[in-house]
C-alpha positions as CSV (number, residue, x, y, z in Angstrom):
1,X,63.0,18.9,83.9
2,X,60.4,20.4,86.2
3,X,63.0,20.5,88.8
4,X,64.9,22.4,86.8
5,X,61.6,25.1,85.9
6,X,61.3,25.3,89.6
7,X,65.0,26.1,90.4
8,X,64.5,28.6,87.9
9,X,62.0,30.5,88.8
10,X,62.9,30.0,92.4
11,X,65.9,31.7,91.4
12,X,64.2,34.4,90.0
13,X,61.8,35.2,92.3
14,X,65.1,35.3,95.4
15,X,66.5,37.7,92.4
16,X,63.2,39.7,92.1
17,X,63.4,40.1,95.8
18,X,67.2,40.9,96.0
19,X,66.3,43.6,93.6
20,X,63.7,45.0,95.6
21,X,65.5,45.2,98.7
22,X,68.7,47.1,96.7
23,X,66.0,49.7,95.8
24,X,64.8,50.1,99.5
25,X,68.7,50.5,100.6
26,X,69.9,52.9,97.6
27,X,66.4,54.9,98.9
28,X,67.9,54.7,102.3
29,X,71.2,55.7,101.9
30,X,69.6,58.7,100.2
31,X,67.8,59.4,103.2
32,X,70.5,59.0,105.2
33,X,72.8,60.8,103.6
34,X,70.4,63.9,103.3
35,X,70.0,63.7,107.4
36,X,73.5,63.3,108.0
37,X,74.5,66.3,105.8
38,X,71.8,68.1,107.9
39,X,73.3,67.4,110.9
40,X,76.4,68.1,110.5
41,X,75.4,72.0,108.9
42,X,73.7,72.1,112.3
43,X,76.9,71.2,114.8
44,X,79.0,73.2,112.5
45,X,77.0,76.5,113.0
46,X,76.6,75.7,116.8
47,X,80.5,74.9,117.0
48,X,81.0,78.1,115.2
49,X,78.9,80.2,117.6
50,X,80.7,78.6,120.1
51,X,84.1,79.9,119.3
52,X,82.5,83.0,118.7
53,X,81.8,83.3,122.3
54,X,85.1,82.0,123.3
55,X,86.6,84.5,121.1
56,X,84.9,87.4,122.3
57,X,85.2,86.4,125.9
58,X,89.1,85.9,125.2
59,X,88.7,89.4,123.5
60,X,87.0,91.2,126.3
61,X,89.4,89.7,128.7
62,X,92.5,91.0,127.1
63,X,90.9,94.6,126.4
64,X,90.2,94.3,130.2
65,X,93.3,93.3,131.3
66,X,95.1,96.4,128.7
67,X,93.3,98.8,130.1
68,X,93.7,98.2,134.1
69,X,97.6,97.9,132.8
70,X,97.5,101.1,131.4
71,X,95.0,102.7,134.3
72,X,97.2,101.4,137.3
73,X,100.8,103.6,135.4
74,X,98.8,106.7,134.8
């Protein structure tokens, strides 16, 4: 019988401790998820500013290229 009392709370203290450490990884994932979230708003924005640039290079380019077509006729 006093076996048995020590399984038991044993058991209870490895289910105290399980509990404990689900607490610690649902407040990680929070974290986590929060710093992920802000890292990928941050590469978005720079990937955006970077086809900006491509796109107004590619845009002065073909103004460029229009307007020595139309200079070298005239």
């Amino acid at each position: 019988m006093k076996d048995n009392v020590a399984r038991v709370l044993e058991r209870d203290q490895r289910l105290s401790d399980l509990d404990h450490r689900a607490d610690e990884l649902q407040v990680h994932s929070r974290e986590f998820e929060s710093i992920s979230r802000n890292i990928q708003r941050k590469y978005f924005w720079r990937n955006m500013k970077m086809w900006g640039i491509i796109a107004g290079v590619v845009i002065v380019l073909i103004v460029v290229i229009i307007i020595w077509a139309t200079a070298g006729h005239s």
